[in-house]
Residue, then its C-alpha position, 0 to 999 in steps of 0.5 A: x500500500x506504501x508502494x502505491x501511495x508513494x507511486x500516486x504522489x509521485x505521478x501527482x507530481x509530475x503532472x505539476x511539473x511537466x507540460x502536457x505535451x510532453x506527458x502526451x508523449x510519454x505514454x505514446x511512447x509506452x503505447x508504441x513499445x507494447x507487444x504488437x497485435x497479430x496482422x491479417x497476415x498471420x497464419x500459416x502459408x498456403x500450400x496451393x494444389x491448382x488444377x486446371x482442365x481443359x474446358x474450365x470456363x470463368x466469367x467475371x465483371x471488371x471496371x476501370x477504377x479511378x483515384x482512391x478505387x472509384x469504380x466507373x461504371x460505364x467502363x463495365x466488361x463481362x470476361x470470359x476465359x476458357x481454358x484451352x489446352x493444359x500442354x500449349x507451348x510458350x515463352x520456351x515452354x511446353x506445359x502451358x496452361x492457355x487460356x482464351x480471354x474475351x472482354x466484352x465492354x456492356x455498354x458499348x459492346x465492344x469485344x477485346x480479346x487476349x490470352x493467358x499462358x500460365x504454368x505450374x512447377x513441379x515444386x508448386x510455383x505460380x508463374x504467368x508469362x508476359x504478366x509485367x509487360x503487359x501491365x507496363x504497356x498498358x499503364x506506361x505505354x513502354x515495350x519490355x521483353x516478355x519473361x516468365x513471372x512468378x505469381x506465386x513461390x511455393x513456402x515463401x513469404x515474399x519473392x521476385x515476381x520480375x521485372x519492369x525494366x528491359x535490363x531485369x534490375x528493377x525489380x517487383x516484390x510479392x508477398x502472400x496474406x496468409x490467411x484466406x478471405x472469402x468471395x460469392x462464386x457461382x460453381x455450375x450456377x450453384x452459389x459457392x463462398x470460396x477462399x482465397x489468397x491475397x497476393x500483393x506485387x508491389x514496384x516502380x509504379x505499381x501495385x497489383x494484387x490477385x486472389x487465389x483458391x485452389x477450392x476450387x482452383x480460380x482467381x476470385x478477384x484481380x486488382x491493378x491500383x492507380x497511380x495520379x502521381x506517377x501519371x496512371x490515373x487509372x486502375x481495374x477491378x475484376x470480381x469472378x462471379x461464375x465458374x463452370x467445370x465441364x463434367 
């Protein structure tokens, strides 16, 4: 009890004597030193077991999306992707994974086509050629050599996914939340919650995330950030809402 009261007028006395700015900080600085709270980042990594087939179909709605994620609407497009054949060839490869993407603009009706090569490593890696060229084209309008991009590294927290410049150097940085978030998805037009992984790319003028399940294998959600400052004032959105499975 001595202890306390000794402890009561000792803090009485500080409160005397020092400004209020400064007890201000002292116990923001206590506050800061506590034990930090667990992220949304906690938990074990996902150990992803994807499986396409040939005849796998996935539709989905995107938008271009303005400053701080602003959807325009009249920017709408119905996606939809069919996959090919799991033995294509590309970028020097001959297990490839095609997928035919067709991009209807509803307002407009206007159709924009592209295709996907992605693979699979034996080791559980994600790659995607011609990814980052892609997004550089599109956003900066510069030509880059088409490489095999890691979406996705097996066991690791963060990795290189490529690069952004024609030497190699500068590089794009990823890294997966783990643990999963949950999206509405129409599995043969039965509605499904599915859970997904948030993989996060971050580099010179771009942040780009993708949501990825393997229950079943699809990518619930895929978003591209803009950036005002940089001179890309525009991003997209893309929400999968069906994915059909031939029998």
């Amino acid at each position: 009890m001595r202890g306390n009261r000794w402890r009561a007028e000792g803090w009485r006395a500080v409160r005397a004597t020092v400004p209020a700015a400064l007890r201000l900080f002292c116990v923001l600085l206590v506050v800061s030193c506590r034990q930090p709270e667990a992220t949304d980042d906690a938990g074990p990594l996902p150990a992803f077991h994807l499986a396409f087939r040939s005849g796998d179909r996935f539709q989905s709605d995107g938008w271009r999306t303005a400053s701080y994620g602003f959807v325009v609407d009249s920017t709408r497009r119905r996606h939809t992707q069919d996959v090919i054949t799991t033995s294509g060839q590309a970028g020097g490869a001959s297990d490839v994974i095609v997928i035919a993407d067709s991009a209807v603009t509803v307002r407009t009706g206007q159709t924009a086509r592209d295709t996907i090569y992605l693979r699979l490593t034996g080791g559980g890696n994600l790659l995607q050629y011609g990814l980052l060229s892609g997004l550089v084209k599109k956003r900066e309008g510069r030509d880059i050599p088409k490489r095999w991009d890691v979406v996705y590294e097996a066991g690791s927290s963060t990795w290189t996914v490529g690069s952004v410049d024609a030497a190699g150097t500068e590089k794009v940085i990823a890294s997966v939340n783990g643990t999963p978030e949950y999206f509405q998805v129409a599995l043969n037009t039965n509605p499904t919650l599915v859970p997904a992984y948030r993989i996060s790319m971050s580099g010179s003028k771009l942040d780009f995330y993708v949501w990825i399940s393997d229950s079943p294998t699809c990518f619930p959600r895929v978003q591209e950030e803009s950036e005002p400052l940089a001179g890309i004032p525009y991003g997209e959105r893309r929400l999968l809402t069906d994915r059909i499975s031939p029998p």
